[in-house]
N, C-alpha and C positions, 0 to 999 in steps of 0.2 A: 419455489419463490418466483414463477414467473408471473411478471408483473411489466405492465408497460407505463408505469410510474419510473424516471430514474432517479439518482441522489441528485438534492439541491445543490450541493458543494462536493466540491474533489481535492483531494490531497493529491498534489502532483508528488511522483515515485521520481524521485534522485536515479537521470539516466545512466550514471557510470555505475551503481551498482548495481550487483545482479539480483533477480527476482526469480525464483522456479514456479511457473502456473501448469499445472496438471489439470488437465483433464479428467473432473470425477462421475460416475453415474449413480446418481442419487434420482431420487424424485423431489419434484418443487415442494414448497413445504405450505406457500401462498401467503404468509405471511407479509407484511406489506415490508417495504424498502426503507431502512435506514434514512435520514437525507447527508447522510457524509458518505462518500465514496471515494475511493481508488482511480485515481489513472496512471497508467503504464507504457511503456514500451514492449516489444516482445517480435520476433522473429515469424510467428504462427498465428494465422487469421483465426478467429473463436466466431460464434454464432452466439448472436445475442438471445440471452437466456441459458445459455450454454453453464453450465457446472461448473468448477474449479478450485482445486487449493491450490492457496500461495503459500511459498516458502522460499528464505532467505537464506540458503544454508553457512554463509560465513557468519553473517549477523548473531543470529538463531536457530543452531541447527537444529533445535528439538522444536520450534515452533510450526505449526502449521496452521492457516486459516481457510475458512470456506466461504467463500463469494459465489455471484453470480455476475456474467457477462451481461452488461447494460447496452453497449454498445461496442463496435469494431470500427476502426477507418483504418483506411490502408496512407501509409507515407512511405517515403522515398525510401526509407531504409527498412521497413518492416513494416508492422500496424500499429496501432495506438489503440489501448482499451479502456475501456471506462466499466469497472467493477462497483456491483453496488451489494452491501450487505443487509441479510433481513436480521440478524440476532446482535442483542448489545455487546455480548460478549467477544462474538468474531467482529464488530467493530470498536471494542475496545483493544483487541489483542491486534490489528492491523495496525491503529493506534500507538499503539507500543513498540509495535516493529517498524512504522515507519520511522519513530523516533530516534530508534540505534543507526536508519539508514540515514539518516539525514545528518543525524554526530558523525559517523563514522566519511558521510562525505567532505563535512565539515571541519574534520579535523585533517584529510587529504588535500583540500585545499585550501583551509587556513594555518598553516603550520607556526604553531604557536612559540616565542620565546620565554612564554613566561610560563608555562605548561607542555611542555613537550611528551609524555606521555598522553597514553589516549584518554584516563581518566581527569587528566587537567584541558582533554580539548572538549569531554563533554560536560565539564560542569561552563566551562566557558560558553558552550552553545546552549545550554539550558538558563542562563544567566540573560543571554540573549534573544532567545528566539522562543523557547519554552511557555511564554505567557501567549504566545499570539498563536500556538498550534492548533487547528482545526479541534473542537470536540461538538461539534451538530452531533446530536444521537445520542449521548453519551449522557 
């Protein structure tokens, strides 16, 4: 998928929870770029273009997706990357999993009294926020 097109729009990744980006070697496939993308934090610089599956292992632990590195910058605490995907599929199912990341941040810092269980804080945040989520690509 190397491509020096990157996605139009990015779903910013919820910093307090974790993300696993691996490093895969695949070959590019060329297909062109999504225009919804991924941005993250992460501890370990990537080379754009570079390969990778993400996974959330508390969120999702049987989930995995494949992106590709669009871009890198380096900040005070790490770097920041900006993931773009070429298949609908691996951007619907990042789609999916940012969803659980974003309830699940969501109900860590909005601690609900009318739902105090987690599936009373995601119908809450799907009630809320669930209409305005990113789906470019989809």
């Amino acid at each position: 998928m190397t491509s020096n097109r990157n996605p139009v729009h990015y779903m910013q990744h919820p910093t307090n929870i974790a993300l696993v980006l691996t490093p895969i070697d695949t070959s590019a496939t060329g297909n062109p770029t999504l225009p919804l993308g991924l941005i993250c934090n992460t501890d370990t610089p990537y080379a754009s273009g570079e390969q990778i599956e993400i996974s959330a292992p508390k969120q999702a632990p049987e989930m995995s997706i494949r992106g590709e590195i669009a871009w890198c910058r380096s900040t005070g605490a790490g770097h920041q990357v900006g993931v773009a995907f070429n298949k609908s599929d691996e951007l619907y199912k990042i789609r999916m999993l940012e969803q659980l990341c974003h309830i699940e941040e969501y109900r860590r810092t909005h601690p609900s009294r009318n739902h105090p269980e987690k599936q009373g804080a995601a119908l809450e945040w799907i009630e809320k926020f669930a209409a305005h989520f990113p789906t470019d690509g989809l």
